[in-house]
N, C-alpha and C positions, 0 to 999 in steps of 0.2 A: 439516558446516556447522551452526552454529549460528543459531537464530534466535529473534530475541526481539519479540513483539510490544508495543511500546512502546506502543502503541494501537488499538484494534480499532474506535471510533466512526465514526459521521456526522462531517458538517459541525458542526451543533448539539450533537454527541454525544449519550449515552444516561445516565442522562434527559434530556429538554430542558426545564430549568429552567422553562418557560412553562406545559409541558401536566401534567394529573392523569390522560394516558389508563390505562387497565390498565396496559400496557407501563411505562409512566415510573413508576406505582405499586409495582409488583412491583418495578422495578429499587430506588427508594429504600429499599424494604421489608429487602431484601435487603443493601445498601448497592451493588448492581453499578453500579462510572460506567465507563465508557467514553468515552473521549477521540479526537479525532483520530486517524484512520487513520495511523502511522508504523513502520517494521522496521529494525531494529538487526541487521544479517549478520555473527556473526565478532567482533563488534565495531570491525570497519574499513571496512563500507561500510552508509551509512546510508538507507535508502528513503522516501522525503519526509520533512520537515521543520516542519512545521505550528506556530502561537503555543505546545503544547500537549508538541511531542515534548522540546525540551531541559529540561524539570522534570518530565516521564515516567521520564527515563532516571535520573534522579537520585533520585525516589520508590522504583524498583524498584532501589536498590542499582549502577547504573551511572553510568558517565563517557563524555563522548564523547572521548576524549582521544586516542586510537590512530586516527578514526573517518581514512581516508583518502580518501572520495570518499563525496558526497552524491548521489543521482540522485533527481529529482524529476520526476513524471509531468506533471504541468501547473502552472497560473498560480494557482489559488484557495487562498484564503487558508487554508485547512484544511492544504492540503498545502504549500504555501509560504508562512514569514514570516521573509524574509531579513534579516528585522534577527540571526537567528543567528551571520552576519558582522560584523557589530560587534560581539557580545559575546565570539564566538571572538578579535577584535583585540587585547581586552585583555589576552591573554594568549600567551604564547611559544608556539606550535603546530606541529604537522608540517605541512607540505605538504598541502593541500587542492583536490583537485578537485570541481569542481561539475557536474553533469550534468546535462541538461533539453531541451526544445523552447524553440525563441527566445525567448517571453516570460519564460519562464522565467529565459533568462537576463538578458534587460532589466532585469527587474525584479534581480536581484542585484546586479548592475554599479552602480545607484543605490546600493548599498550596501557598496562596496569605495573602497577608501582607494586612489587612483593609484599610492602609492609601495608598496603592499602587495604584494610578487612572491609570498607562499605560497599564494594562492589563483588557482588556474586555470579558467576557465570554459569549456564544452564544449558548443556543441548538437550536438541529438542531432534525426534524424529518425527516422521510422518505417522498420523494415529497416535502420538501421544500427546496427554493434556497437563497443564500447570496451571495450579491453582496461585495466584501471584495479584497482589494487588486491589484484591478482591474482584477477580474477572476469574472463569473459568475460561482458560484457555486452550485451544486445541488446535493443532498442526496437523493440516491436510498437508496431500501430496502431490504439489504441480508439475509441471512438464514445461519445464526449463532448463538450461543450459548453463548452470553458475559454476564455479569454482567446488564442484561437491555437491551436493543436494538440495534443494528448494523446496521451501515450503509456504504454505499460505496460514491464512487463522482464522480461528470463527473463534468470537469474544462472545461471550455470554455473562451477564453481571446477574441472572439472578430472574430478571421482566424482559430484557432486551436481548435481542443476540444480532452482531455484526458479523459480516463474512469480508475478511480484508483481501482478494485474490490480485495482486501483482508479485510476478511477473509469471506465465503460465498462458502456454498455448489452449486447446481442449483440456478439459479436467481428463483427469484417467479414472477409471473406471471405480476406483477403491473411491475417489474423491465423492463421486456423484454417490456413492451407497453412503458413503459416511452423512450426505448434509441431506440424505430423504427424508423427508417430513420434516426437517428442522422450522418450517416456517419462519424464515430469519424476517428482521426487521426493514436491515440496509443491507444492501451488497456491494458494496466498492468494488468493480470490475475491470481491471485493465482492458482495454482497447486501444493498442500501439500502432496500427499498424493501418487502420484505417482502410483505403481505398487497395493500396498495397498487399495481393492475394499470392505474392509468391516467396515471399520471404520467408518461407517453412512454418511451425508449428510451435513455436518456442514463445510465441507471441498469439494476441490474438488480429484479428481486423474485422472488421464491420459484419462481414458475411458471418463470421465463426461466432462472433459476442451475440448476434441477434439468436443461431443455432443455441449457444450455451444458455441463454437465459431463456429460450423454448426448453430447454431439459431440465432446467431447476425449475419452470413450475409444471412441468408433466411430473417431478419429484416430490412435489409440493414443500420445498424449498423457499420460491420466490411466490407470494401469494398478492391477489390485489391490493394491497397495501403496504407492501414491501418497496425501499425507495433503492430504485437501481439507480446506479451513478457509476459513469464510464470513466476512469483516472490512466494514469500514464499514458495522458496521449503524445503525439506526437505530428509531427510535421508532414508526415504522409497521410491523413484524416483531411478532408476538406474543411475550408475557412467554416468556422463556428458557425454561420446562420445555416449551411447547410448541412453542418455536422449535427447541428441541434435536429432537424428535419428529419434526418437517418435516424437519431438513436430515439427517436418522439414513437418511430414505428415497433420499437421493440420497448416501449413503456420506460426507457431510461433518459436522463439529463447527463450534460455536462454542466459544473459549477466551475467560475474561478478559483484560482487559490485565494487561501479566507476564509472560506465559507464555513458558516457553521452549521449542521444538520441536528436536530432533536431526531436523535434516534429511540 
Protein backbone atom coordinates (compact mmCIF):
# COMPACT_ATOMS: atom_id res chain seq x y z
CA UNK A 1 0.00 0.00 0.00
CA UNK A 2 0.97 3.17 -1.01
CA UNK A 3 0.37 6.25 0.58
CA UNK A 4 0.79 9.65 -0.15
CA UNK A 5 0.03 12.41 2.04
CA UNK A 6 -1.45 15.09 -0.12
CA UNK A 7 -1.74 17.29 2.97
CA UNK A 8 -0.86 17.16 6.54
CA UNK A 9 -2.70 20.74 7.87
CA UNK A 10 -5.55 22.22 9.92
CA UNK A 11 -8.57 23.77 8.76
CA UNK A 12 -6.44 27.10 8.36
CA UNK A 13 -3.33 25.10 7.68
CA UNK A 14 0.27 25.79 8.72
CA UNK A 15 1.11 28.81 8.68
CA UNK A 16 -2.03 30.71 9.25
CA UNK A 17 -1.69 33.48 7.10
CA UNK A 18 -3.03 35.83 10.08
CA UNK A 19 -0.73 34.95 13.02
CA UNK A 20 3.32 35.79 13.50
CA UNK A 21 3.16 33.14 16.39
CA UNK A 22 6.70 31.21 16.77
CA UNK A 23 5.08 28.22 15.24
CA UNK A 24 3.77 30.09 11.93
CA UNK A 25 7.32 31.90 12.19
CA UNK A 26 9.63 29.00 12.10
CA UNK A 27 7.28 27.38 9.53
CA UNK A 28 7.71 30.56 6.87
CA UNK A 29 11.27 30.72 8.01
CA UNK A 30 11.60 27.28 6.80
CA UNK A 31 9.15 27.67 3.91
CA UNK A 32 6.98 24.32 5.67
CA UNK A 33 3.08 25.08 4.39
CA UNK A 34 0.83 22.60 5.18
CA UNK A 35 -2.33 22.33 3.66
CA UNK A 36 -5.56 20.59 4.21
CA UNK A 37 -5.57 17.24 5.78
CA UNK A 38 -6.20 14.86 2.48
CA UNK A 39 -4.55 10.85 1.35
CA UNK A 40 -4.02 9.58 -1.74
CA UNK A 41 -4.18 5.24 -1.38
CA UNK A 42 -2.75 3.45 -4.29
CA UNK A 43 -3.70 6.12 -6.24
CA UNK A 44 -7.29 4.77 -6.44
CA UNK A 45 -8.80 5.70 -3.39
CA UNK A 46 -8.82 9.14 -2.26
CA UNK A 47 -9.40 10.18 1.78
CA UNK A 48 -11.09 13.50 1.86
CA UNK A 49 -11.23 16.01 -0.59
CA UNK A 50 -10.82 19.48 0.77
CA UNK A 51 -10.63 23.28 -1.66
CA UNK A 52 -6.78 22.29 -1.26
CA UNK A 53 -6.30 18.47 -2.21
CA UNK A 54 -6.93 18.57 -6.13
CA UNK A 55 -3.74 21.22 -6.74
CA UNK A 56 -1.86 19.08 -3.98
CA UNK A 57 -1.87 16.28 -6.01
CA UNK A 58 -0.96 18.03 -9.08
CA UNK A 59 2.08 20.20 -7.15
CA UNK A 60 3.54 16.85 -5.92
CA UNK A 61 3.73 15.30 -9.39
CA UNK A 62 0.09 13.46 -9.43
CA UNK A 63 -3.18 12.91 -11.20
CA UNK A 64 -6.34 11.85 -9.74
CA UNK A 65 -7.24 10.13 -12.79
CA UNK A 66 -7.30 6.23 -11.75
CA UNK A 67 -8.79 7.72 -8.30
CA UNK A 68 -11.91 5.15 -7.93
CA UNK A 69 -13.64 6.08 -4.70
CA UNK A 70 -13.50 9.20 -2.59
CA UNK A 71 -14.34 8.53 1.20
CA UNK A 72 -14.85 11.46 3.11
CA UNK A 73 -15.05 11.67 6.93
CA UNK A 74 -17.50 14.60 7.51
CA UNK A 75 -19.27 17.76 6.23
CA UNK A 76 -16.51 20.83 6.84
CA UNK A 77 -15.05 22.57 4.34
CA UNK A 78 -11.44 21.43 5.01
CA UNK A 79 -12.35 18.08 4.05
CA UNK A 80 -15.11 18.43 1.64
CA UNK A 81 -15.52 20.89 -1.36
CA UNK A 82 -17.59 19.00 -3.78
CA UNK A 83 -17.27 21.38 -6.38
CA UNK A 84 -14.37 18.40 -7.35
CA UNK A 85 -17.42 17.06 -9.13
CA UNK A 86 -17.88 19.44 -11.40
CA UNK A 87 -14.38 19.81 -12.46
CA UNK A 88 -14.04 15.99 -12.63
CA UNK A 89 -17.43 16.46 -15.21
CA UNK A 90 -15.26 18.13 -17.57
CA UNK A 91 -13.61 15.46 -18.43
CA UNK A 92 -14.05 11.68 -19.58
CA UNK A 93 -13.52 9.68 -16.24
CA UNK A 94 -13.74 6.23 -14.68
CA UNK A 95 -16.45 5.35 -12.59
CA UNK A 96 -16.51 7.14 -9.36
CA UNK A 97 -17.82 6.33 -5.97
CA UNK A 98 -18.29 8.73 -3.30
CA UNK A 99 -18.34 7.75 0.27
CA UNK A 100 -19.34 9.70 3.37
CA UNK A 101 -22.01 10.21 6.31
CA UNK A 102 -25.26 11.76 4.97
CA UNK A 103 -24.35 15.35 4.89
CA UNK A 104 -21.71 14.38 3.37
CA UNK A 105 -23.59 13.20 0.79
CA UNK A 106 -26.18 16.04 0.52
CA UNK A 107 -23.85 18.18 0.08
CA UNK A 108 -22.29 16.35 -3.17
CA UNK A 109 -25.68 15.49 -4.81
CA UNK A 110 -26.05 19.57 -4.92
CA UNK A 111 -23.21 19.04 -7.16
CA UNK A 112 -23.87 16.24 -9.66
CA UNK A 113 -25.49 16.57 -13.03
CA UNK A 114 -28.91 14.16 -12.91
CA UNK A 115 -27.86 12.61 -16.30
CA UNK A 116 -24.37 11.81 -14.81
CA UNK A 117 -24.54 7.75 -14.09
CA UNK A 118 -20.40 7.72 -13.37
CA UNK A 119 -20.71 9.04 -10.08
CA UNK A 120 -22.21 6.87 -7.24
CA UNK A 121 -23.02 8.05 -3.92
CA UNK A 122 -22.84 5.92 -0.72
CA UNK A 123 -23.50 6.78 3.11
CA UNK A 124 -21.78 5.29 5.20
CA UNK A 125 -22.55 4.96 9.14
CA UNK A 126 -20.43 4.22 11.91
CA UNK A 127 -19.55 0.22 11.95
CA UNK A 128 -20.31 -0.06 8.53
CA UNK A 129 -17.90 -1.58 5.84
CA UNK A 130 -17.73 -1.03 1.79
CA UNK A 131 -16.07 -3.09 -0.08
CA UNK A 132 -14.91 -0.35 -3.06
CA UNK A 133 -11.96 -0.30 -4.91
CA UNK A 134 -10.61 -3.15 -4.00
CA UNK A 135 -9.98 -1.87 -0.24
CA UNK A 136 -12.27 -3.12 2.57
CA UNK A 137 -13.41 -0.31 3.99
CA UNK A 138 -14.75 0.48 7.38
CA UNK A 139 -16.25 3.40 9.24
CA UNK A 140 -15.47 3.95 12.78
CA UNK A 141 -17.06 6.48 15.00
CA UNK A 142 -15.32 9.68 16.05
CA UNK A 143 -16.04 12.41 18.35
CA UNK A 144 -16.56 15.41 16.30
CA UNK A 145 -18.54 18.13 15.78
CA UNK A 146 -19.53 18.41 11.91
CA UNK A 147 -22.55 19.20 10.07
CA UNK A 148 -24.05 15.51 11.09
CA UNK A 149 -21.79 12.68 11.89
CA UNK A 150 -18.12 11.90 11.52
CA UNK A 151 -16.48 9.18 10.83
CA UNK A 152 -13.01 7.75 10.45
CA UNK A 153 -11.63 4.56 8.19
CA UNK A 154 -9.56 1.69 8.51
CA UNK A 155 -8.51 0.51 4.96
CA UNK A 156 -7.57 -2.90 4.63
CA UNK A 157 -6.50 -4.05 1.01
CA UNK A 158 -6.16 -7.69 1.77
CA UNK A 159 -1.79 -7.61 3.63
CA UNK A 160 -2.00 -3.89 4.86
CA UNK A 161 -4.48 -2.15 7.01
CA UNK A 162 -4.46 1.93 7.44
CA UNK A 163 -6.37 3.69 10.14
CA UNK A 164 -7.07 7.25 8.61
CA UNK A 165 -8.42 9.08 12.12
CA UNK A 166 -9.09 12.93 11.31
CA UNK A 167 -10.92 14.97 12.70
CA UNK A 168 -11.87 13.15 16.46
CA UNK A 169 -11.13 14.12 19.84
CA UNK A 170 -10.57 10.54 22.17
CA UNK A 171 -11.99 7.52 20.24
CA UNK A 172 -15.30 6.54 21.97
CA UNK A 173 -15.55 3.48 23.25
CA UNK A 174 -17.31 1.48 20.27
CA UNK A 175 -14.24 2.86 18.28
CA UNK A 176 -11.50 1.34 20.51
CA UNK A 177 -13.51 -2.34 20.64
CA UNK A 178 -13.91 -2.18 16.86
CA UNK A 179 -9.80 -1.56 16.00
CA UNK A 180 -8.68 -4.37 19.07
CA UNK A 181 -6.23 -6.64 17.80
CA UNK A 182 -6.54 -5.08 14.42
CA UNK A 183 -2.63 -4.80 14.31
CA UNK A 184 -2.79 -2.02 11.67
CA UNK A 185 0.17 -1.08 9.73
CA UNK A 186 -0.02 2.98 9.85
CA UNK A 187 -2.15 5.10 11.75
CA UNK A 188 -2.60 8.52 10.44
CA UNK A 189 -3.71 10.43 13.63
CA UNK A 190 -4.83 13.82 13.95
CA UNK A 191 -3.01 16.09 16.50
CA UNK A 192 -4.68 19.68 16.07
CA UNK A 193 -4.37 21.20 18.87
CA UNK A 194 -0.96 20.59 20.11
CA UNK A 195 0.14 22.55 23.27
CA UNK A 196 -3.46 23.97 23.26
CA UNK A 197 -5.38 21.71 26.43
CA UNK A 198 -8.53 23.64 26.41
CA UNK A 199 -10.22 23.73 23.53
CA UNK A 200 -12.50 20.67 24.38
CA UNK A 201 -12.66 17.28 22.95
CA UNK A 202 -13.58 17.57 19.52
CA UNK A 203 -9.89 17.58 18.60
CA UNK A 204 -7.12 16.06 19.88
CA UNK A 205 -3.43 17.76 21.43
CA UNK A 206 -0.33 16.40 22.48
CA UNK A 207 -1.38 15.12 26.04
CA UNK A 208 -4.57 13.21 24.41
CA UNK A 209 -2.69 11.74 21.09
CA UNK A 210 0.34 10.39 23.29
CA UNK A 211 -2.94 8.99 25.84
CA UNK A 212 -4.69 7.41 22.53
CA UNK A 213 -1.88 5.64 21.05
CA UNK A 214 -1.08 4.21 24.75
CA UNK A 215 -4.71 2.59 24.24
CA UNK A 216 -4.28 1.31 20.62
CA UNK A 217 -1.38 -0.62 21.71
CA UNK A 218 -2.63 -1.65 25.30
CA UNK A 219 -5.37 -2.97 22.16
CA UNK A 220 -2.92 -4.35 20.31
CA UNK A 221 -3.94 -2.13 17.65
CA UNK A 222 -0.71 -0.07 17.16
CA UNK A 223 2.18 -2.65 17.49
CA UNK A 224 6.07 -2.15 17.19
CA UNK A 225 6.03 -1.77 13.87
CA UNK A 226 3.09 0.04 13.15
CA UNK A 227 4.20 3.72 11.53
CA UNK A 228 2.26 6.49 13.70
CA UNK A 229 2.05 9.70 11.88
CA UNK A 230 0.55 12.88 13.56
CA UNK A 231 -1.71 14.93 10.42
CA UNK A 232 -3.85 17.96 10.82
CA UNK A 233 -1.69 19.98 12.61
CA UNK A 234 -1.99 23.08 13.35
CA UNK A 235 -0.45 26.37 14.50
CA UNK A 236 -1.13 25.72 18.14
CA UNK A 237 1.66 22.58 18.22
CA UNK A 238 5.08 23.98 18.68
CA UNK A 239 7.71 24.88 15.67
CA UNK A 240 8.56 21.32 14.13
CA UNK A 241 12.05 20.71 15.83
CA UNK A 242 10.14 20.64 19.02
CA UNK A 243 7.09 19.26 17.80
CA UNK A 244 9.07 16.31 16.24
CA UNK A 245 10.80 15.93 20.12
CA UNK A 246 7.04 15.44 21.64
CA UNK A 247 5.67 13.10 19.20
CA UNK A 248 9.57 10.91 19.02
CA UNK A 249 8.22 10.29 22.90
CA UNK A 250 4.93 8.53 21.91
CA UNK A 251 6.79 6.56 18.86
CA UNK A 252 5.17 9.02 16.20
CA UNK A 253 6.61 11.43 13.38
CA UNK A 254 5.42 14.32 11.58
CA UNK A 255 5.96 14.21 7.59
CA UNK A 256 5.60 17.22 5.28
CA UNK A 257 3.05 17.33 2.71
CA UNK A 258 4.44 14.89 -0.25
CA UNK A 259 5.33 12.32 1.46
CA UNK A 260 5.15 8.98 0.43
CA UNK A 261 4.84 6.01 3.13
CA UNK A 262 5.08 2.16 1.91
CA UNK A 263 2.62 1.05 4.08
Amino acid sequence: MLVTLLGTGSADGLPNPWCRCPTCADARESGLVRCNTSVLVDGRLLLDCGPETPRQAGRFGHDLTEVEAVAIGHAHHDHLDPSFLLYRSWVDGRPLQVIGPPAVIDHCGQWLDPADTSVTLREVAAGEQVNVAGYSLTALEAQHHAFGKAVLYLVDDGSSRLLYATDTGPFPPRTLAALRGTRLDAVLLEETFGTKTDGGEIHLHLETFGRLVDQLRAIEAVTPTTQVVAIHLSHHNPPLADLQEALAEFGALAHPDGTQLRV
